[in-house]
Every structure is written in C-alpha cells, then in structure tokens.
C-alpha positions as a printed NumPy array, in Angstrom:
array([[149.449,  -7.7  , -66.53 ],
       [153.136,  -6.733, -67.476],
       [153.234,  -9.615, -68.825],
       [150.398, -10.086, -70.854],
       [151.157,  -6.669, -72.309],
       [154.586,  -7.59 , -73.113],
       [153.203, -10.657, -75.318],
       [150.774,  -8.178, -77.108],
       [153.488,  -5.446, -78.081],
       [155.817,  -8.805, -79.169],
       [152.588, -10.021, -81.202],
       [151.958,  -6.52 , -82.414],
       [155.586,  -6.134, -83.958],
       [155.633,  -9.038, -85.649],
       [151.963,  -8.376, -86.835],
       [153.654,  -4.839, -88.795],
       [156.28 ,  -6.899, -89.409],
       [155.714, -10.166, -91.207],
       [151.806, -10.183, -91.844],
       [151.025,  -9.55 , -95.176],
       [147.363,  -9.938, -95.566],
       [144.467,  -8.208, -94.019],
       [143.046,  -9.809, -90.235],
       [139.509,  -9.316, -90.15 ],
       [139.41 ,  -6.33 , -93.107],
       [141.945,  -4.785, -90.867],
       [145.617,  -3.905, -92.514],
       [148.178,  -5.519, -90.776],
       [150.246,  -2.821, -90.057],
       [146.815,  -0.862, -88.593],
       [146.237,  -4.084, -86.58 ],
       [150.23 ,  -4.19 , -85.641],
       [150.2  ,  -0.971, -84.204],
       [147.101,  -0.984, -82.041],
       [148.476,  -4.401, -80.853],
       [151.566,  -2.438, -79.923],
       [149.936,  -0.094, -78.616],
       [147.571,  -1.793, -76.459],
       [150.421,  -4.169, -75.243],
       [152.696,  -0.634, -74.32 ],
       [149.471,   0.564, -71.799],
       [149.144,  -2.647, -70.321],
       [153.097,  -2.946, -69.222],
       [152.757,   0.434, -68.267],
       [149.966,  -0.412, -66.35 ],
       [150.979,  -3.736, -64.397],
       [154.286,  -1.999, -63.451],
       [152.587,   1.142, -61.911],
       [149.761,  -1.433, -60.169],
       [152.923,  -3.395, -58.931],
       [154.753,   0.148, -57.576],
       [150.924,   1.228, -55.706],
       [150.634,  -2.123, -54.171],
       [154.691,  -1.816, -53.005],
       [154.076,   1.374, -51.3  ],
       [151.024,   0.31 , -49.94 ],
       [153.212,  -2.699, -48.111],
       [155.479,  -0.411, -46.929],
       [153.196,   2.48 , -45.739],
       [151.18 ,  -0.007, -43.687],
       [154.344,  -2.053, -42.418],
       [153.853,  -5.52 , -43.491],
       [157.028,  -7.182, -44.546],
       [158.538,  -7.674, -47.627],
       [159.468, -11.067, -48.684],
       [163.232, -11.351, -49.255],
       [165.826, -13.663, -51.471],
       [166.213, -14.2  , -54.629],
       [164.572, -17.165, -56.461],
       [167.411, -19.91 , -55.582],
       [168.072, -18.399, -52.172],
       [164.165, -19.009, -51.757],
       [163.851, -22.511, -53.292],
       [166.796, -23.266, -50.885],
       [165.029, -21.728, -47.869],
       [162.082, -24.022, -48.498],
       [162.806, -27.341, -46.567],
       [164.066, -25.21 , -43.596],
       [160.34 , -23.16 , -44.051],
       [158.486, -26.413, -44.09 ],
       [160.739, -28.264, -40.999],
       [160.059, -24.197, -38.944],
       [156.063, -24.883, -39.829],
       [155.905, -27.798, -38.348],
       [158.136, -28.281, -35.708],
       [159.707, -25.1  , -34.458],
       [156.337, -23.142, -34.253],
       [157.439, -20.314, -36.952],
       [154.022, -17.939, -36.841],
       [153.81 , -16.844, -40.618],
       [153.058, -20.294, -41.929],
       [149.79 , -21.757, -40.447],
       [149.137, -25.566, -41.109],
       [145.863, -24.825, -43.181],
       [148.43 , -23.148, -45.848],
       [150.335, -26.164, -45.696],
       [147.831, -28.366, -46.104],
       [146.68 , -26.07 , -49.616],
       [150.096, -26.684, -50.596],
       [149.812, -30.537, -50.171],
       [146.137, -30.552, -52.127],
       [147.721, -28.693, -54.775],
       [150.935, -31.223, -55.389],
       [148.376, -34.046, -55.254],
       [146.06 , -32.419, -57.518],
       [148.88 , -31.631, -60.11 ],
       [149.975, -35.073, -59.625],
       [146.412, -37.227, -59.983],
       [145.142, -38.363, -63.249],
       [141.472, -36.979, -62.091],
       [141.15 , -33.17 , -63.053],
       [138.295, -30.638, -63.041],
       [138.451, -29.871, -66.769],
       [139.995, -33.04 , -68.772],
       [143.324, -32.77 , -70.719],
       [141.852, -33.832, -74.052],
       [139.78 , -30.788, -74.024],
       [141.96 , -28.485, -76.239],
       [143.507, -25.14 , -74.674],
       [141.051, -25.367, -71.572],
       [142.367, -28.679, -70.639],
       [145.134, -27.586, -69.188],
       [144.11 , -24.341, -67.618],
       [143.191, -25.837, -63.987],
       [146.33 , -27.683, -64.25 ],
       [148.501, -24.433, -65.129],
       [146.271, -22.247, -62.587],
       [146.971, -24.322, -59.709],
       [150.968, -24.657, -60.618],
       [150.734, -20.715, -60.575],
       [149.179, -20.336, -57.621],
       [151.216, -22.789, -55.474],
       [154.386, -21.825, -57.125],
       [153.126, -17.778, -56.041],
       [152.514, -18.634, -53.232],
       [155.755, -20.96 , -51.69 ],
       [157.757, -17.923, -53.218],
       [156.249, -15.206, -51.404],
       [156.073, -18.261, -47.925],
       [159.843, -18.52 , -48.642],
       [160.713, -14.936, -49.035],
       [158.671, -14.02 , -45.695],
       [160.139, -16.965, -43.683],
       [163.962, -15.834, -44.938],
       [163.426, -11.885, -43.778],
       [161.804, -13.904, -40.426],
       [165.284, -15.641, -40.096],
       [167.666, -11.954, -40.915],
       [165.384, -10.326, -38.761],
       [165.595, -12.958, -35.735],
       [169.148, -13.282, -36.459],
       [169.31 ,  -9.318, -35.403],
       [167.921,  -9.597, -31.715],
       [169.616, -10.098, -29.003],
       [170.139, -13.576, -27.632],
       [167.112, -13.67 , -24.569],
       [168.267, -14.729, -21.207],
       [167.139, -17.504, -18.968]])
C-alpha cells in the first residue's frame, strides 16, 4: 500500500507540475494535489498497517525473519537441501511443492489469462512472481534466524 501511494504522490507532482490541460473538467493542479494527497494517506497508511502487524508478531512471539536480501538469496540452497534432507520443521514439503508449481507455471507457454491480452495479460504472470518471490524471502529469512538461533544452544550430549 506504501507503495502504491508512493506512485500516486509521484503521479500527483508531476500532474501540478507538467499537465497543462484540464483531466476530466478537472484543473490539473486541483487534480495534482488530490493525487498528492491521496498518495500521502496511503504511505501513511501501509507504513502504520506494516508497524500493527510488527507488533502483533512480536506480542504473540512468532519469529521474525532475518537477513538482508543477498544474505537471504544466499541462504536459499542451504533452506531447500534443510527441507528435504535434514528435517528443518518451518518448511513443509506442500510449500515446496507451491514453489515448484509456481517456477513451472512462470516458465510454461500455457497461462490462465493469455499474454496478448493487453495489461491483464501479464497480471497472473506478475502475481505469481510476487507471491513466490514473498514468499522464499520470508522461507529464507525464517530458516536463517532457525540457524543463529540453533547456533546458540548448547551442543546435546549422547
């Protein structure tokens, strides 16, 4: 939503800025400033929904994923050898299995909505990189606080 808001007050500047006929009936300095405006509530907006949904992490203990983006792209391979083989609990074999879908999906010719459709074409396409890129990030970033933290206990003894 940050995001999207960000766009909007960038849209809305240039709208007072360099528009010099009317959108709509609407003067474009009118039209600049409620784009502005609009965009301003909706970064204000995303970043306080991002802050409520922190604290709500933290008051009801789950983890928070770790690493910054390259640390996390490098943690992958060691995340998908731990899923399979070494038994690590936080990524179940149904989420891999998503993940491998999605690649193949991205990859195939055959979509759900058709690339020569303009705009809409490639919305699955874009939704689904979203999602799986979302979704190996925050994987990666639970899997590398899994590692610090394991790396804290004790050795066990036999």
């Amino acid at each position: 939503m940050a995001f999207l808001g960000g766009l909007l007050a960038l849209l809305g500047l240039a709208t007072s800025l360099f528009r010099d006929a009317e959108v709509l009936g609407i003067p474009p300095l009118g039209l600049g400033i409620g784009l502005l405006a609009l965009g301003a509530v909706l970064v204000a907006t995303g970043l306080l929904r991002r802050a409520a949904k922190r604290r709500h992490r933290i008051v009801t203990g789950e983890p928070e994923p770790v690493g910054s983006v390259f640390a996390r792209a490098r943690a992958l391979p060691r995340l998908l050898r731990s899923g399979r083989k070494e038994g690590y609990p936080g990524l179940p074999k149904s989420r891999m299995a998503l993940w491998g879908f999605a690649v193949v999906y991205l990859i195939s010719p055959i979509d759900v909505l058709p690339e020569f459709l303009p705009i809409i074409g490639v919305t699955d396409d874009a939704g689904v990189a979203v999602w799986l890129l979302t979704s190996i990030s925050a994987a990666s970033g639970l899997f590398l606080r899994w590692e610090r933290d394991r790396a804290k206990l004790p050795p066990r003894s036999t």
